[in-house]
C-alpha positions as CSV (number, residue, x, y, z in Angstrom):
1,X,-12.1,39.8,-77.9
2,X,-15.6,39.4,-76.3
3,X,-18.3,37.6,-78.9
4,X,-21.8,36.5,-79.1
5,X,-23.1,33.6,-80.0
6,X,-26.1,31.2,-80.2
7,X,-25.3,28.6,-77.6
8,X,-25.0,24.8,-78.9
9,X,-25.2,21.9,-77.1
10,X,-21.2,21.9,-76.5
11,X,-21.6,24.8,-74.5
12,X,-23.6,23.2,-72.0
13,X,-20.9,21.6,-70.2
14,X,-19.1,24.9,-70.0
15,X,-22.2,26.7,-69.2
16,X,-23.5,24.3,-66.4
17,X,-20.2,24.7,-64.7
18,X,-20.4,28.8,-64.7
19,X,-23.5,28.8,-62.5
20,X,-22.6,25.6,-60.2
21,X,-19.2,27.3,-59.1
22,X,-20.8,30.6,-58.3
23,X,-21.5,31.0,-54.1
24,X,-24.7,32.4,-55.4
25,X,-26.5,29.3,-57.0
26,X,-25.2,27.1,-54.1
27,X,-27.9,29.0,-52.0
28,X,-30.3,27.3,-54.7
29,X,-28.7,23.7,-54.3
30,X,-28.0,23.7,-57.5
31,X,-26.4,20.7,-58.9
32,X,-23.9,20.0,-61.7
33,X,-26.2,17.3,-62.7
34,X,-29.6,19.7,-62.8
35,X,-27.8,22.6,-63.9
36,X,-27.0,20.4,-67.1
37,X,-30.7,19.2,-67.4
38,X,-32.4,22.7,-67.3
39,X,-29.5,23.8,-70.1
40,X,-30.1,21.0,-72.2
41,X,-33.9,21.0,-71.5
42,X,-34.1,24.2,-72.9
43,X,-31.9,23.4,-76.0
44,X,-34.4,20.6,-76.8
45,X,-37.2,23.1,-77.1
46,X,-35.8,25.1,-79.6
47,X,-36.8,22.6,-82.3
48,X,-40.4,23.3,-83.6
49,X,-41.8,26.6,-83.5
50,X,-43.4,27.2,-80.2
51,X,-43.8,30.6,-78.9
52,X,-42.4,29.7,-75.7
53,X,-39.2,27.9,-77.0
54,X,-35.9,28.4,-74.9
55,X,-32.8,30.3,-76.1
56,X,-29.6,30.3,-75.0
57,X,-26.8,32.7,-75.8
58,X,-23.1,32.3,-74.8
59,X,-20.1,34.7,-74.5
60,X,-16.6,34.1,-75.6
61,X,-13.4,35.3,-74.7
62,X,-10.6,34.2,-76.8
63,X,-13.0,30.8,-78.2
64,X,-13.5,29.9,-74.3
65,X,-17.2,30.1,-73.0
66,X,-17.3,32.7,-69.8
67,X,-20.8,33.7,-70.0
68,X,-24.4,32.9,-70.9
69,X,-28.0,33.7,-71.0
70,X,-30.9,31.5,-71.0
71,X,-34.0,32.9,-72.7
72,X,-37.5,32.8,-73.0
73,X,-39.2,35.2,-75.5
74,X,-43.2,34.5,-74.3
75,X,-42.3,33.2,-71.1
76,X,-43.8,35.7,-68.4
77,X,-47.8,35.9,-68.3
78,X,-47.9,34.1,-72.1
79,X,-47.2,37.1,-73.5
80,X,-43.4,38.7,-72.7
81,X,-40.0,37.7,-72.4
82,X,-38.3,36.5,-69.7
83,X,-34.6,36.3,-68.7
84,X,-34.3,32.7,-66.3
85,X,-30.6,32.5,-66.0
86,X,-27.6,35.1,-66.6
87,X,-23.9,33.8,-65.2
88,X,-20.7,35.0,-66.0
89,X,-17.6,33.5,-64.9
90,X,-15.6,35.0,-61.8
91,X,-12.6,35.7,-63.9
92,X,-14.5,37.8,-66.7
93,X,-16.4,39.5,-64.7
94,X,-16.5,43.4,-64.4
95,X,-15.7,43.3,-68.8
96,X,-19.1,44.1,-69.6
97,X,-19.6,40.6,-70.3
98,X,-23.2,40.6,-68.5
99,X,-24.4,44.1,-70.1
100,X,-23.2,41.9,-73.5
101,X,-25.5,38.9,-72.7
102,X,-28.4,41.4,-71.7
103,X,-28.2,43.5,-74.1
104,X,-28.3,40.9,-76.6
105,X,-31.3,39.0,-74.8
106,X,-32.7,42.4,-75.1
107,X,-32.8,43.0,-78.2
108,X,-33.9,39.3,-79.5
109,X,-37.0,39.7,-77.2
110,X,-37.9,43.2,-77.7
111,X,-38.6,41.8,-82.0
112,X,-41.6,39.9,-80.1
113,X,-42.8,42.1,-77.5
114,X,-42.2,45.4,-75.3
115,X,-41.3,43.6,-71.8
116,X,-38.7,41.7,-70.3
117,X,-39.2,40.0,-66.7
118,X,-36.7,38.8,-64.6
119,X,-36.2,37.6,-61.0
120,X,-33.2,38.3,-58.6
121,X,-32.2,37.3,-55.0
122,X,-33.6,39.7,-52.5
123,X,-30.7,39.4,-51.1
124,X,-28.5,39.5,-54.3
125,X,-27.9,43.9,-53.8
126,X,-25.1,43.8,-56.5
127,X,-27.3,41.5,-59.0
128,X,-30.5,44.3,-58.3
129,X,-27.9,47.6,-58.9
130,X,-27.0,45.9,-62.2
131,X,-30.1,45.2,-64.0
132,X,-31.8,48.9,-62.4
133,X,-28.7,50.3,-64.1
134,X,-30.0,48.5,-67.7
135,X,-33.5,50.4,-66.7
136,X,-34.9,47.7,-64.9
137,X,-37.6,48.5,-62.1
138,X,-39.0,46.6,-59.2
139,X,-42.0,45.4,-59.9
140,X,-42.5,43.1,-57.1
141,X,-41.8,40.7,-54.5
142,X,-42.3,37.2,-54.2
143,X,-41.7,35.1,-51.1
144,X,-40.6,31.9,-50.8
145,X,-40.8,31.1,-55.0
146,X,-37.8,29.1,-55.7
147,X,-36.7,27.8,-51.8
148,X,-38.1,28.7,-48.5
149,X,-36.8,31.4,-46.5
150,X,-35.5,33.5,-50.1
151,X,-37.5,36.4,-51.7
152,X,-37.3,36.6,-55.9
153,X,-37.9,40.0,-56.5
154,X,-39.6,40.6,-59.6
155,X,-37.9,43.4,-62.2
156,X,-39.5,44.4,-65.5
157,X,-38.0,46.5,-68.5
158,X,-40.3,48.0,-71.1
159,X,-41.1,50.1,-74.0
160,X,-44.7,49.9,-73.5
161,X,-47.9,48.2,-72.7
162,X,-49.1,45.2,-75.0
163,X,-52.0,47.0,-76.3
164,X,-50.0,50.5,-77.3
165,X,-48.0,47.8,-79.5
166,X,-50.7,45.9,-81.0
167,X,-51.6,49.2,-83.0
């Protein structure tokens, strides 16, 4: 049975080796090593209350970690949320265990906003079909962001402008 969870500091290990395994994040050089820092970076700024603190949500199949999302809920243009890293493990993949992480990711940000940002791979055609089937759209390209020679394109889902919620 799939469940959701806050992550915890155990889960990093597990979580770090998700994304380093997948062909994808070895176009990023991603490390074990880094991969670690950024998940345990971000689990260090949960403590105090800043608007811009890190979460980080894990999925579980059977107790075993096989999925995760890493959060922020003010982290695009100070104001809305933003969704920096999503991995699923290859063998749990294609059991909703990504529209699970989203949704819930969703659903924590929408409470402090009406926008979620995200990047994908330009070249990452399975990754873009995914989140414009969540009612994501394309909002924009950016060259070169993360590595030379890779475009992030640049998705957004919303229920509205800042101001129309600020009535």
């Amino acid at each position: 049975m799939l469940t959701m969870r806050r992550g915890q500091r155990s889960d990093v290990e597990a979580c770090a080796r998700i994304v380093v395994t997948d062909p994808l994040w070895r176009r990023y050089r991603l490390t074990l090593p880094r991969a670690r820092r950024v998940l345990r970076e971000a689990m260090g700024r949960r403590e105090g209350r800043s608007r811009n603190r890190a979460e980080l949500a894990v999925a579980t199949l059977d107790g075993s970690v096989v999925g995760f999302v890493l959060y922020r809920l003010h982290g695009t243009f100070h104001y809305s949320g933003y969704v920096r890293w999503i991995a699923v493990a290859t063998m749990a993949r294609g059991r909703g265990v990504g529209a699970a992480l989203m949704r819930h990711a969703e659903a924590h940000i929408f409470r402090t906003g009406p926008n979620v940002f995200l990047t994908v791979s330009g070249f990452n055609r399975r990754a873009q079909a995914f989140y414009r089937a969540l009612g994501y759209r394309n909002v924009g390209a950016i060259p070169n962001y993360v590595i030379p020679g890779i475009t992030e394109i640049l998705y957004r889902k919303t229920r509205g402008s800042l101001k129309s919620r600020a009535r």
